[in-house]
C-alpha positions as MATLAB code, in Angstrom:
seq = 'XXXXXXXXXXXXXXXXXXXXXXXXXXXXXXXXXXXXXXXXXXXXXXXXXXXXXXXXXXXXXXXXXXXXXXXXXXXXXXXXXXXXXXXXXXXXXXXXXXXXXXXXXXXXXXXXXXXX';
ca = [
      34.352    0.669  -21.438;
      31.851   -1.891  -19.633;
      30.114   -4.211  -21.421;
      26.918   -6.282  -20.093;
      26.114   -9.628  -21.996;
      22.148  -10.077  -21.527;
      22.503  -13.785  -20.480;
      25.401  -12.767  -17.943;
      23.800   -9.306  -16.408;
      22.704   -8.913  -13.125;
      18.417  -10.176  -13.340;
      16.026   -9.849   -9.992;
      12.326  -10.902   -9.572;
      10.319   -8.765   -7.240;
       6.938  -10.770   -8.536;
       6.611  -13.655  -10.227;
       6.870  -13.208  -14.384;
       8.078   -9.731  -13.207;
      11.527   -9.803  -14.247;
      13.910   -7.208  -14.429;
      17.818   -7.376  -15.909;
      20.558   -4.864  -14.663;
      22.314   -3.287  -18.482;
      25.031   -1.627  -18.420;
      24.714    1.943  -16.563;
      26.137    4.127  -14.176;
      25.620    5.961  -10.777;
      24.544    8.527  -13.109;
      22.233    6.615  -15.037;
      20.993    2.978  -14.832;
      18.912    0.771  -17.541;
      17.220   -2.373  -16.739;
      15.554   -4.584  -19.043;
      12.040   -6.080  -17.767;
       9.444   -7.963  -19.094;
       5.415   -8.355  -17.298;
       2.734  -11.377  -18.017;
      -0.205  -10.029  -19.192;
      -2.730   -8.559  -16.306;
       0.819   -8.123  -14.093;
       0.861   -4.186  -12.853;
       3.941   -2.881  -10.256;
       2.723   -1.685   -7.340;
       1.873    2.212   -7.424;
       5.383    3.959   -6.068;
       7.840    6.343   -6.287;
      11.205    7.400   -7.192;
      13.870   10.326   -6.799;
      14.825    8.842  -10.294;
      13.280   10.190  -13.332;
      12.389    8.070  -15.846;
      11.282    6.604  -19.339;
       9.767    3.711  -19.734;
      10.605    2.653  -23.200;
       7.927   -0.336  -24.610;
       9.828   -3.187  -26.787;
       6.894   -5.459  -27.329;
       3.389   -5.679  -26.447;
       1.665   -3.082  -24.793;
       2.351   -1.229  -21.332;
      -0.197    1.437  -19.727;
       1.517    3.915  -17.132;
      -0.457    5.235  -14.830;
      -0.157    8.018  -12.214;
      -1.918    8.783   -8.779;
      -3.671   12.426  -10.356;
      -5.108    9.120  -13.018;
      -3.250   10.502  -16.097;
      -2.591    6.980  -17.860;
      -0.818    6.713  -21.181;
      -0.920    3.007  -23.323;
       2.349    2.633  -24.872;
       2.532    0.095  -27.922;
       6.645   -0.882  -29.777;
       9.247    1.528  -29.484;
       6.835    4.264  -27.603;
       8.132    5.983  -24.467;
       6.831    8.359  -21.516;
       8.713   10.654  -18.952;
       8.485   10.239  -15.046;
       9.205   12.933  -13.585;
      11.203   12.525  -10.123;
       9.079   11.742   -6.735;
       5.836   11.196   -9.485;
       3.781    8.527   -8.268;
       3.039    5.671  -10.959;
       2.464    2.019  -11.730;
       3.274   -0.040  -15.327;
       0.892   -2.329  -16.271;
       0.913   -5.059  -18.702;
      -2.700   -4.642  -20.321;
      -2.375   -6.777  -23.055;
      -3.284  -10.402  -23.804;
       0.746  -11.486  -24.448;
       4.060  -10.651  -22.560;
       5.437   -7.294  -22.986;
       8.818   -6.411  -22.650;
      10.286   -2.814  -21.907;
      13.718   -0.615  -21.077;
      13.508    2.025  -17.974;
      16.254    4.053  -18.096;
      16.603    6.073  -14.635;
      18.916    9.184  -13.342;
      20.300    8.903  -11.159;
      21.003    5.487  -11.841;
      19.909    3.267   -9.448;
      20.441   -0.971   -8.321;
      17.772   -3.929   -7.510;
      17.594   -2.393   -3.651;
      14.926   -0.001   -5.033;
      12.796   -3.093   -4.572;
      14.847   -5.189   -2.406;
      15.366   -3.128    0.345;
      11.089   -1.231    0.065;
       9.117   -1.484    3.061;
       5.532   -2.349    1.848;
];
């Protein structure tokens, strides 16, 4: 068994407000903890992960390149599918907070190690 304490997990900052927090996971699967400011978007990218985007509080629109966009308000979710081109974007007027969980799982070098 591996236990992560929030206040003691692994936590990285690719923009600022942007934070993300390493939970516990696996090379098989990963989940990190983030939350946006309001107006804050990721950059449109891709993954060989799939992934759900799971919305704790607030409000979080995904969007894809084809400009399918879903708004997802507490406890809704959406698939990625892997290699799908998307952004999440915080387009609500307070701080959202959300869970990805990918597979395979994956670290912070995702955005640590991207070439813009």
């Amino acid at each position: 068994m591996k236990s992560v304490r929030f206040d003691e997990a692994e936590t990285y900052e690719p923009e600022a407000g942007w934070r993300r927090v390493a939970m516990a996971g696996s090379d098989r699967f990963s989940f990190e903890w983030f939350e946006k400011p309001p107006g804050h978007s990721s950059p449109l990218h891709d993954h060989e992960n799939e992934q759900v985007c799971l919305c704790l509080e607030g409000e979080l629109t995904v969007v894809t390149d084809e400009g399918e966009s879903v708004t997802l308000g507490p406890n809704d979710s959406v698939y990625l599918e892997a290699n799908e081109p998307h952004r999440v974007e915080n387009t609500g007027d307070e701080r959202s907070v959300g869970l990805d969980v990918f597979a395979p799982g994956r670290s912070f070098d995702f955005w640590t190690d991207r070439e813009e």
